[in-house]
C-alpha positions as CSV (number, residue, x, y, z in Angstrom):
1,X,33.0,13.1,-13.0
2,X,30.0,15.3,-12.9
3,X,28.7,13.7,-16.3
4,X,28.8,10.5,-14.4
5,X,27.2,11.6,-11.3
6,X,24.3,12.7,-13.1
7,X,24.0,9.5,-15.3
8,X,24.2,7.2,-12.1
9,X,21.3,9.5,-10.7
10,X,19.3,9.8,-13.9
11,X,19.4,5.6,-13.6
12,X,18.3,5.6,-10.0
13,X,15.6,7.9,-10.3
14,X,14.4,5.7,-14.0
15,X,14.8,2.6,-11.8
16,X,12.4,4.1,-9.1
17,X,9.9,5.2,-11.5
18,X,9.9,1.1,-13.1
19,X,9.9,0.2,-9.8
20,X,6.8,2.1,-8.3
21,X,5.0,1.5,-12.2
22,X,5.0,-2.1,-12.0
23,X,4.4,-2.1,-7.7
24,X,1.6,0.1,-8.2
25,X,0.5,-2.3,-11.8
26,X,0.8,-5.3,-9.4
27,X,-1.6,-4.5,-6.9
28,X,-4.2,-2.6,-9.1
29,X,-4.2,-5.6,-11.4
30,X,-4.4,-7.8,-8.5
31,X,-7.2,-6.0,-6.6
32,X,-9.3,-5.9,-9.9
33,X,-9.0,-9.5,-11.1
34,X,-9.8,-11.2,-7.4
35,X,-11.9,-8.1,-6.0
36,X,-10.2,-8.4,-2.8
37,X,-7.8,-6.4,-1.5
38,X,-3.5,-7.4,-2.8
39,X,-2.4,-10.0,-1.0
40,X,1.9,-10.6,-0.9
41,X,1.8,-13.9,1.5
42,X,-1.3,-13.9,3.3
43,X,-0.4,-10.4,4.3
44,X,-2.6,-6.8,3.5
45,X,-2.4,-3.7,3.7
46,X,-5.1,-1.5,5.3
47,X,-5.4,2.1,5.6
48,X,-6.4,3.6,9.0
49,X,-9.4,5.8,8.2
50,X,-10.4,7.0,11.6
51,X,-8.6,7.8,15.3
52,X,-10.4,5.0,17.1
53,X,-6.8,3.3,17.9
54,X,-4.4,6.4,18.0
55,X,-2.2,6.7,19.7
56,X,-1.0,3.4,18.8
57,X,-1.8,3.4,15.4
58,X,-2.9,7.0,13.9
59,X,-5.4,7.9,10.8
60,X,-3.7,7.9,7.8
61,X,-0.9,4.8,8.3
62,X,-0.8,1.8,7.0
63,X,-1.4,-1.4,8.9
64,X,0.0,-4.8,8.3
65,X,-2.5,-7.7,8.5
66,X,-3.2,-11.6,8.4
67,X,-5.9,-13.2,6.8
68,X,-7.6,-14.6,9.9
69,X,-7.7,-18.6,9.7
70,X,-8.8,-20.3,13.3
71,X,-11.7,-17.6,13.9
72,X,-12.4,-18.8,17.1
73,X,-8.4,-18.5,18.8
74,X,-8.2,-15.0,19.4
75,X,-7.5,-13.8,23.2
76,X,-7.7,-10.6,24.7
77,X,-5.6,-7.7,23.6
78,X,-5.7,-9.3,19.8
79,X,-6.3,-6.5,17.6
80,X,-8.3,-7.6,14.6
81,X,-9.8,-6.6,11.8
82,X,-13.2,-7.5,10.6
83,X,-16.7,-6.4,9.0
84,X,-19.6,-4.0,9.9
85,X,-21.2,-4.6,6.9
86,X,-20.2,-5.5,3.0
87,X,-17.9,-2.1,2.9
88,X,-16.7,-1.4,5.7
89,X,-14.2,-2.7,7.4
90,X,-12.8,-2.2,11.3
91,X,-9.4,-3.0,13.5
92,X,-10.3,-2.8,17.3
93,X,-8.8,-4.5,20.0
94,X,-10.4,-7.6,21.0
95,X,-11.3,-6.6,25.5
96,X,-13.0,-9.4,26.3
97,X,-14.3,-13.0,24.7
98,X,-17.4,-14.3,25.8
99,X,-18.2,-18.2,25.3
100,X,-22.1,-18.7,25.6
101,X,-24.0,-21.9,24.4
102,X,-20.9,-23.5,22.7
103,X,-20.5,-20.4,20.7
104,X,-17.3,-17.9,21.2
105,X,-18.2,-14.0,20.4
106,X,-15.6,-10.9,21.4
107,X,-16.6,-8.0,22.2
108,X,-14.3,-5.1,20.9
109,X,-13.0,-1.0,21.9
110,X,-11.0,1.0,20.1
111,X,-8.2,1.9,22.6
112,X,-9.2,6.0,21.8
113,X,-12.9,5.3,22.5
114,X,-14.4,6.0,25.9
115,X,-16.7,2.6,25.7
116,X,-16.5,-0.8,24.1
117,X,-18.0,-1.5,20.7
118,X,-21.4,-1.9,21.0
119,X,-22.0,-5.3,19.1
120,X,-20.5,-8.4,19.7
121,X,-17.8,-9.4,17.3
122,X,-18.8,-13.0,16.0
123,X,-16.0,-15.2,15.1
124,X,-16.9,-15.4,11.0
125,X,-17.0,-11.1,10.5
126,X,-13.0,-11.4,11.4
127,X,-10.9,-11.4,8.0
128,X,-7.3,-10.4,9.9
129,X,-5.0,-10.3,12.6
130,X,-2.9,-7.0,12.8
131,X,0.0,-8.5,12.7
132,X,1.8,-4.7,14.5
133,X,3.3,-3.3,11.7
134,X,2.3,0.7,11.2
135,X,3.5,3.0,8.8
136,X,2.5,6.9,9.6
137,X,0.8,8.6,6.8
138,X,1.2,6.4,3.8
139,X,-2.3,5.9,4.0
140,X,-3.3,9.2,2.9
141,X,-0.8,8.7,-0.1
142,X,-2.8,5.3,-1.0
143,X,-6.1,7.2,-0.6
144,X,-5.0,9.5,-2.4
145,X,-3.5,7.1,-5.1
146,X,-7.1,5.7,-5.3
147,X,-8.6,9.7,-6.8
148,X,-8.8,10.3,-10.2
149,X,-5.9,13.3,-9.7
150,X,-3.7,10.5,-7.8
151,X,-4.3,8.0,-10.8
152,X,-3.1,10.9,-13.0
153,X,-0.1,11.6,-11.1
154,X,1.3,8.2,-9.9
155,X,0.4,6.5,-13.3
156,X,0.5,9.2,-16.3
157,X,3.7,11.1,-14.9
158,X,6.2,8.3,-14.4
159,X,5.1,7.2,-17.5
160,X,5.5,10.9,-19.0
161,X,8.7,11.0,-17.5
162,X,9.8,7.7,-18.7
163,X,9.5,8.5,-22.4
164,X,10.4,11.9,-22.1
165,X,14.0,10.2,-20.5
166,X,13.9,7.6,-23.0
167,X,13.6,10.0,-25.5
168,X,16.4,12.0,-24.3
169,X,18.6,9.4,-23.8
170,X,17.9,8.7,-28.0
171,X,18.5,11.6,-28.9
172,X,21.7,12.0,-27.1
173,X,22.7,8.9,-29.2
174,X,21.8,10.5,-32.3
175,X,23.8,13.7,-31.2
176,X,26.8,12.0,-30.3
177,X,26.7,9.7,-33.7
178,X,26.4,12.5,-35.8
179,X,29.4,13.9,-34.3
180,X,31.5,10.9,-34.9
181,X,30.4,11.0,-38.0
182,X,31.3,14.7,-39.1
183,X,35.4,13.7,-37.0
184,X,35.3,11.0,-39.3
185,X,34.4,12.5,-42.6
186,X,36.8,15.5,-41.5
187,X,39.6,13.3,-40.8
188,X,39.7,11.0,-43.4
């Protein structure tokens, strides 16, 4: 019974590991081959960098967002994500839009800062709608994922641990042949 137990956990624990190898493959592959961020579905994950919307959604989660299509739809209280410049990227909540001379801008605030944002958000800077999904502290896993030491330890040990199972596993065959074998030749 206990020889079972521990085979049905070794499995789960090998099934894990494949599982978070080839998640973790998917979106590194995918990220390197478009240049953009993974995509499953029109939907991304961002990592929260900075308190400016705690407590709502706090520095290190993740965040679920929509590649923004109709730029010029939001309405107040949309939280949205979009560029400062060519690296960075922001989600503020959208407190007020402004249509001027045909043309639709939004100005933004963090909901921990004490003022709004102090550019106007134009319409084509928007890549996504947070779409209110937050998960607390992955984020700093990801980030951390992204280091040289977190490419060593969620790549090189599963991997290590892998063929050090698979190993095992072998030579357990081996083992346990060889024993037939001796039964056998004893017995006959």
């Amino acid at each position: 019974m206990k020889e079972k137990m521990v085979l049905f956990l070794t499995k789960c624990i090998t099934g894990l590991f494949y599982l978070l190898l080839v998640t973790m493959v998917f979106f590194v592959a995918s990220s390197k081959v478009t240049g953009e961020p993974p995509q499953v579905f029109g939907y991304q994950i961002k990592t929260v960098l900075s308190g400016s919307m705690e407590p709502g959604i706090q520095t290190g989660s993740i965040i679920v967002v929509k590649a923004a299509r109709d730029l010029e739809r939001f309405k107040e209280n949309d939280i949205v994500t979009y560029k400062v410049n060519r690296h960075q990227l922001v989600t503020h909540r959208i407190i007020e839009v402004i249509s001027q001379n045909n043309e639709i801008m939004y100005r933004t605030k963090g909901d921990a800062n004490d003022g709004p944002d102090t550019a106007l958000l134009l319409p084509q800077n928007i890549v996504a709608e947070y779409e209110g999904v937050t998960v607390p502290y992955i984020g700093y896993l990801i980030e951390f994922s992204q280091s040289k030491n977190g490419i060593f330890l969620l790549f090189f040990l599963p991997g290590l641990f892998l063929l050090s199972q698979s190993l095992y596993q072998v030579a357990r065959l081996i083992i346990e042949e060889n024993k037939k074998s001796i039964k056998e030749s004893h017995a006959g």
